[in-house]
LUMVEXTOR-643735 format. One record per residue: x, y, z of N, C-alpha, C, CB in turn; residue in three letters. Coordinates in steps of 0.02 Angstrom, whole numbers, padded with zeros to 5 digits, always signed. Each point is the difference from the previous one (the first is absolute). Glycine has a CB too. Example, Ala and Ser with C-alpha at 12.3 -4.5 7.8 and 13.67 -1.06 7.14 Angstrom:
+00660-00284+00390-00045+00059+00000+00045+00060+00000-00095-00059+00062ALA+00077+00112-00098+00042+00059+00003-00039+00055+00037+00059-00032-00108SER
***
This chain:
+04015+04448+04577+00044+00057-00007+00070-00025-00016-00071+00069+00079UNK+00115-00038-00137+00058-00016-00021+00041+00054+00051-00034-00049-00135UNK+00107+00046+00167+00026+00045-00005+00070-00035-00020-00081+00077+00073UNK+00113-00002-00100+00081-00023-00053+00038+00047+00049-00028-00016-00160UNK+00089-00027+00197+00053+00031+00034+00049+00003-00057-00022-00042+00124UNK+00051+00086-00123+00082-00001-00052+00062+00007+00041-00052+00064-00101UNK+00104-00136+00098+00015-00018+00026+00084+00025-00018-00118-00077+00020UNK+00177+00104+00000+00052+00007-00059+00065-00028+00058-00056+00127-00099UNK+00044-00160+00176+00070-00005+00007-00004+00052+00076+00054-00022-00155UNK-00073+00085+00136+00011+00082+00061-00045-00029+00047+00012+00129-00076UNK+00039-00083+00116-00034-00014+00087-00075+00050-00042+00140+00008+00146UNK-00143+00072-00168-00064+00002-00021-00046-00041-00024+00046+00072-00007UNK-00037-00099-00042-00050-00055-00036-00029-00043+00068+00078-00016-00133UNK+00006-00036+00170-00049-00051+00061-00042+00058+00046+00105-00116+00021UNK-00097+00172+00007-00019+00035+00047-00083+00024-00038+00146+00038+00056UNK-00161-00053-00113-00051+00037-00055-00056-00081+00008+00106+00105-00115UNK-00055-00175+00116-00047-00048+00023-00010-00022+00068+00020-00028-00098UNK-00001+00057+00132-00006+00005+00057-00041+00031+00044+00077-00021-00037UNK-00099+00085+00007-00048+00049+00002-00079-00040-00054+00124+00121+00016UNK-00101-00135-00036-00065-00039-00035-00027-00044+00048+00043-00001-00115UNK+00021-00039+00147-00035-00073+00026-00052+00039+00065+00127-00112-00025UNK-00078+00161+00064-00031+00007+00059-00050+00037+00010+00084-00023+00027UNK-00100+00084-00094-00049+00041-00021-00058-00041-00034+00088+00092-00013UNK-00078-00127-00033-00062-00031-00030-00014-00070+00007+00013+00081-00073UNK+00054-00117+00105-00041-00073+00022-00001-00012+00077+00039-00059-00111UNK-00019+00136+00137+00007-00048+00086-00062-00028+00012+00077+00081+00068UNK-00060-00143-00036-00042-00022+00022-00011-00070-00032-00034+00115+00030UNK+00029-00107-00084-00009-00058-00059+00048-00056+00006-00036+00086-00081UNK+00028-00142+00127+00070-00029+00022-00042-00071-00028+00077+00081+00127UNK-00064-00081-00215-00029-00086-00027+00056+00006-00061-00166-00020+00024UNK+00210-00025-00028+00023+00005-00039-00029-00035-00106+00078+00015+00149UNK-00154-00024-00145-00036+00009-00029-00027+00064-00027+00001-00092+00049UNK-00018+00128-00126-00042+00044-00016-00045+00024+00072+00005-00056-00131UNK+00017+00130+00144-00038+00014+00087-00060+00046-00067+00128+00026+00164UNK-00176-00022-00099-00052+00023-00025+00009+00068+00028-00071-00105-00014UNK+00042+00172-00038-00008+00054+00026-00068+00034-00029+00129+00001+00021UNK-00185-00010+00024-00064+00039-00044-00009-00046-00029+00014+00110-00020UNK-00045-00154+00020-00007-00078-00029+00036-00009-00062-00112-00013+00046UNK+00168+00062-00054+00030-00047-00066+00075-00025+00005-00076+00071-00077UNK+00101-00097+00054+00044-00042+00009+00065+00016-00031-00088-00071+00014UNK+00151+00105+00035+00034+00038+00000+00051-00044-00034-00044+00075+00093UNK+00098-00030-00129+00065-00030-00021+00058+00058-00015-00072-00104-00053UNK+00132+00075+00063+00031+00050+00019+00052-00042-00049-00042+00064+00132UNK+00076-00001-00180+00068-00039-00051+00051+00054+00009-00069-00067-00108UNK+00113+00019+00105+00082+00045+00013+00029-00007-00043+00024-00009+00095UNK-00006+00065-00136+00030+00007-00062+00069+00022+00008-00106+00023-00050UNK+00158-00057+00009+00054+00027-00005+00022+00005-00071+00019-00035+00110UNK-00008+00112-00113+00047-00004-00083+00067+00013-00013-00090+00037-00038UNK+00113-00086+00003+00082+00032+00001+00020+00001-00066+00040-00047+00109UNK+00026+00086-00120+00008+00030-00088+00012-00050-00027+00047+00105+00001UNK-00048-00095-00055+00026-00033-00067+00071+00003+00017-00091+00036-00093UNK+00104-00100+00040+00083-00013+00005+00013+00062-00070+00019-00171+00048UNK+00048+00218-00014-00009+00044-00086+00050-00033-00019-00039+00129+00002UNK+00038-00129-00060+00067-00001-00076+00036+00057-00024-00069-00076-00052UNK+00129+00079+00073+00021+00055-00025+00057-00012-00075-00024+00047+00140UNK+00039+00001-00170+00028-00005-00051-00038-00027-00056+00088-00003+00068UNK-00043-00004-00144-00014-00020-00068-00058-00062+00006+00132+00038-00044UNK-00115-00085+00056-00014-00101+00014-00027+00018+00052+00096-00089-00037UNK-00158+00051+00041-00064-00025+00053+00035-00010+00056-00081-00063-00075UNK+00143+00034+00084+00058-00021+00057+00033+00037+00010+00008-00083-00017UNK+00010+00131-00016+00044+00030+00012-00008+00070+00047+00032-00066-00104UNK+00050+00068+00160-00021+00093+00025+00087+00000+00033-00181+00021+00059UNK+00159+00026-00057+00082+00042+00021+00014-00016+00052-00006+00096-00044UNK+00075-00083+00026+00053-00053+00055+00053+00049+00015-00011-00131-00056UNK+00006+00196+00027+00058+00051+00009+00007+00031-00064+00064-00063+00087UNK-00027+00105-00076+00044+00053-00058+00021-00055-00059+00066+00100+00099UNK-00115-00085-00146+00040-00032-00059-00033-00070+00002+00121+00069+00010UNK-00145-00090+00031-00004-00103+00019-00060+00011-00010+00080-00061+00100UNK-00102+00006-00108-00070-00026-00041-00011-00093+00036+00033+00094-00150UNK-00072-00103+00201+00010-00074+00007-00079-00012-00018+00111-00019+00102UNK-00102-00054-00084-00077-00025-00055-00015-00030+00071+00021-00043-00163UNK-00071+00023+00173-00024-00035+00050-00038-00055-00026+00003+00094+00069UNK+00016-00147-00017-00017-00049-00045-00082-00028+00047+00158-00037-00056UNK-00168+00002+00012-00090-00043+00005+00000-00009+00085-00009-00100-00136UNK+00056+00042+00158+00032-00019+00060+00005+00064+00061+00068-00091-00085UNK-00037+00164+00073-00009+00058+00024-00069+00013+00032+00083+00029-00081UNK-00108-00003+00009-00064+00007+00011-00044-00045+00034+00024+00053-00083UNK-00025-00105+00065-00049-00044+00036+00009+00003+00096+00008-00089-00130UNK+00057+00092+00135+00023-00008+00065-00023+00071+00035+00106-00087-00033UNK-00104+00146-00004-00025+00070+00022-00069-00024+00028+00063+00085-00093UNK-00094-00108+00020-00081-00011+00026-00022-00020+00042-00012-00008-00067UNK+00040-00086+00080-00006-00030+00060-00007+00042+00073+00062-00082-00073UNK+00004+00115+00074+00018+00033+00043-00060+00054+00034+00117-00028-00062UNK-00133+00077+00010-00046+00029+00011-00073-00056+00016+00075+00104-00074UNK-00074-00141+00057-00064-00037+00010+00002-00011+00091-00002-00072-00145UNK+00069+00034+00149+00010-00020+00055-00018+00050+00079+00083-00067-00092UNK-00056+00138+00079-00010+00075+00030-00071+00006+00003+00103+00058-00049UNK-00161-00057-00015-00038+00022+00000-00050-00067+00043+00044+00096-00110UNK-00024-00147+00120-00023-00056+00014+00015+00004+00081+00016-00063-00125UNK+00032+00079+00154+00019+00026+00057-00046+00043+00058+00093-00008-00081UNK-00089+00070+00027-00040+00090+00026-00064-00048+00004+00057+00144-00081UNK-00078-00182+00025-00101-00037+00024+00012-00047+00047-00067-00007-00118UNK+00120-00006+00141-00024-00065+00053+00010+00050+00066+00053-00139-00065UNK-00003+00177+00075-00036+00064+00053-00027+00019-00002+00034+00024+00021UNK-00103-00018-00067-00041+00056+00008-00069-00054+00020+00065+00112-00098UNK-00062-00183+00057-00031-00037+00029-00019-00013+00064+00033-00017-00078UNK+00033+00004+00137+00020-00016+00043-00028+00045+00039+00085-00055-00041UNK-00092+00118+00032-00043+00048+00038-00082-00006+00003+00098+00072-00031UNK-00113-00104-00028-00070-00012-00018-00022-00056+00027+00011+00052-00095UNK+00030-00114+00130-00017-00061+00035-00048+00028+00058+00116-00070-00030UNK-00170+00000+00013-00050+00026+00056-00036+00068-00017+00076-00056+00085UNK-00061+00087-00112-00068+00067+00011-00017+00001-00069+00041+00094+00101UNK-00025-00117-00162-00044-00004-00057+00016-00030-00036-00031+00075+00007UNK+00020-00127-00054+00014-00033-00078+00042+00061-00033-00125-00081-00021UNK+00179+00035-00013+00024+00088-00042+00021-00041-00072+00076+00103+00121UNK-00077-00076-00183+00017-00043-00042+00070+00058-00032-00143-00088-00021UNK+00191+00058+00004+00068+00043-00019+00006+00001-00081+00069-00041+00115UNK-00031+00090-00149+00000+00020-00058+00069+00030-00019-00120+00011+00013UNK+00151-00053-00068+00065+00037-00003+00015+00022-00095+00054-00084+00136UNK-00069+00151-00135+00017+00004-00061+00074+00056-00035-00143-00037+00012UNK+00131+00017-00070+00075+00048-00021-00014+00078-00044+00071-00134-00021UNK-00058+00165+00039-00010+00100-00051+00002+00027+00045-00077+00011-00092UNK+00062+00062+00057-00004+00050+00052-00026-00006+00045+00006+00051-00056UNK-00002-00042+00139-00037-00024+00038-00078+00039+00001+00117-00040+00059UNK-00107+00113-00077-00061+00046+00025-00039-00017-00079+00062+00120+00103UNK-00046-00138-00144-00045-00009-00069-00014-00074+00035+00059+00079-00132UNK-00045-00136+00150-00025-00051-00002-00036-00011+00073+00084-00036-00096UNK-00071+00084+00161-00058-00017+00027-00068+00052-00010+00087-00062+00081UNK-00088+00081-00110-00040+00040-00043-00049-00051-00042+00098+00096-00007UNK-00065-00108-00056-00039-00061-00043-00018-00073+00055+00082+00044-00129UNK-00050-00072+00158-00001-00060+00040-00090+00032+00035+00178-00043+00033UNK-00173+00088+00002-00054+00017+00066-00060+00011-00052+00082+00072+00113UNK-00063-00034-00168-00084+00003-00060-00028-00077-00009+00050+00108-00095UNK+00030-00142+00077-00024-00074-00025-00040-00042+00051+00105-00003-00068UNK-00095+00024+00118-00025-00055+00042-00049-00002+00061+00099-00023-00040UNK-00137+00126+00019-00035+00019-00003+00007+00011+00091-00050-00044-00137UNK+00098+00073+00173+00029+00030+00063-00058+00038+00035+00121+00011-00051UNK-00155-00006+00083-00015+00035+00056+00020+00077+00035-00004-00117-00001UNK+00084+00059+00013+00028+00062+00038+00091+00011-00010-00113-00025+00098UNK+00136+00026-00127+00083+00003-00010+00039+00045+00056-00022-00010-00135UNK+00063-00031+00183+00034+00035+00046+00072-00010-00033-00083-00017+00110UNK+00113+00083-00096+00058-00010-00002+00035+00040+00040-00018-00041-00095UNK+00097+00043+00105+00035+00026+00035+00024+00062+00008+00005-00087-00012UNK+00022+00135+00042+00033+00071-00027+00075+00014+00038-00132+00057-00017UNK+00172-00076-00022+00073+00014+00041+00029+00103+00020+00044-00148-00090UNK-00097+00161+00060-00012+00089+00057+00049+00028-00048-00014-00018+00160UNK+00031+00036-00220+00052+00027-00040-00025+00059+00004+00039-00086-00074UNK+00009+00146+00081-00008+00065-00037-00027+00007-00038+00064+00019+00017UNK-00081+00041-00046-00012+00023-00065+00026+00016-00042-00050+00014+00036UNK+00108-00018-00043+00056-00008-00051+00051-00069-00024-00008+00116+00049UNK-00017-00163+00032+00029-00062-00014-00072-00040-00056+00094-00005+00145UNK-00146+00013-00121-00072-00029-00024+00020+00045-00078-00112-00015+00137UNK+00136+00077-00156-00007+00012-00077+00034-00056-00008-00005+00124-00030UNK+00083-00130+00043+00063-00015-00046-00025-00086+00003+00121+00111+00038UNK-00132-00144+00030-00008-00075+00001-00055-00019-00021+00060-00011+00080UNK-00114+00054-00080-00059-00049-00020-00050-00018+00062+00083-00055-00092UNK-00150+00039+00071-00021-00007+00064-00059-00047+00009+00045+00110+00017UNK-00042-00184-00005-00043-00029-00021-00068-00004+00031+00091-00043-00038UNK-00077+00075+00088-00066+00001+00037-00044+00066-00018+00060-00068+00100UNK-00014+00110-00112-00039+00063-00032-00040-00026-00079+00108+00097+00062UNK-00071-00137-00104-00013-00001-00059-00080-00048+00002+00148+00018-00042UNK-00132-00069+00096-00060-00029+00027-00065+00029-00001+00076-00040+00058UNK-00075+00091-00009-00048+00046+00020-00030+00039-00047+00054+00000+00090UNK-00023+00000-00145-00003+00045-00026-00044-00032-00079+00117+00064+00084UNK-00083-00129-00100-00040-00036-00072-00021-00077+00021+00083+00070-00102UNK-00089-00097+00166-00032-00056+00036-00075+00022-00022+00092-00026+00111UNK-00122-00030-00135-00050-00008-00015-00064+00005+00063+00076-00060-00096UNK-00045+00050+00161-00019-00032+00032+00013+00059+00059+00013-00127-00065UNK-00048+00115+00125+00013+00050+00071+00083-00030+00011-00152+00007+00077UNK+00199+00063-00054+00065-00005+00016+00013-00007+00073+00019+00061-00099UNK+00001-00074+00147+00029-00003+00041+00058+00026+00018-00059-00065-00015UNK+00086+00106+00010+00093+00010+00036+00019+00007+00100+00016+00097-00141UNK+00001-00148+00125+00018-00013+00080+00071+00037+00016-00061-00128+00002UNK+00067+00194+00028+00060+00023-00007+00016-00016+00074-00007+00091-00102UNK+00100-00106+00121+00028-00014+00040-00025+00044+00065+00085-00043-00087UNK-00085+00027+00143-00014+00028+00059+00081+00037+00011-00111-00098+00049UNK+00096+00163+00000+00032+00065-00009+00079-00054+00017-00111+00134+00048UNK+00110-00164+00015+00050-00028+00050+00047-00065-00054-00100+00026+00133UNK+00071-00047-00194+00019-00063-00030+00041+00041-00063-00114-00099+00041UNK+00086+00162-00054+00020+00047-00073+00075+00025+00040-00147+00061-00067UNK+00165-00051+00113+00059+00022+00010+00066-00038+00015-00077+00075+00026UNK
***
């Protein structure tokens, strides 16, 4: 059995693997592939984070103010990226760190939309079960922001999961 946590950083998301560990592996204390129903469980933590954008005319270039136009240079960018690598490299070693001892977990860090790519990622790699998080938005905050766990549920190839916050943690 595969299952795909999506991982972004929010106390929802860790509280969404957290609910996984103690719902579907308690018990399972090998930090080896645990067995469930004789098959041999794995659990991946995905994190996606955006694209670097470009704004303005030039691939480098984006606004700097009224009238100003700055270019950004190779050096910029690269250092954005790093950066983000570094963050997204971060959020998986906590989410790991929760996973010590109760299951093998293998980590995943990619760049796009997050709800289009754990979408494609969980088809690709043929998921089980995709958990993810729910930070409890309105229905007018979920139109205007977007909603990745809804969008999940909704074109996941695969059975959805939404682990929404407990009443006492949402306030």
């Amino acid at each position: 059995m595969r299952v795909m946590v999506g991982i972004d950083g929010s106390d929802a998301s860790f509280y969404a693997l957290q609910w996984t560990l103690d719902n579907l592996f308690n018990g399972l204390i090998s930090p080896a592939p645990a067995v469930v129903g004789g098959e041999a469980t794995l659990l991946t933590l995905v994190h996606v984070h955006q694209p670097i954008k470009h704004y303005g005319f030039a691939p480098s270039a984006f606004p700097a103010g009224p009238g100003v136009l700055a270019y950004a240079s190779t050096t910029l960018v690269d250092s954005v990226r790093k950066s983000q690598e570094q963050i997204s490299a971060g959020i998986l070693s906590r989410a790991l760190k929760m996973c010590k001892d109760k299951i093998k977990a293998e980590t995943l860090i990619l760049e796009g939309d997050p709800k289009d790519m754990i979408c494609d990622i969980s088809e690709q790699m043929n998921v089980d079960l995709l958990v993810v998080g729910s930070r409890g938005l309105g229905k007018i905050k979920r139109a205007l922001l977007g909603s990745v766990s809804d969008y999940c549920a909704h074109y996941a190839k695969c059975p959805t999961l939404i682990v929404k916050p407990l009443k006492e943690a949402s306030k």
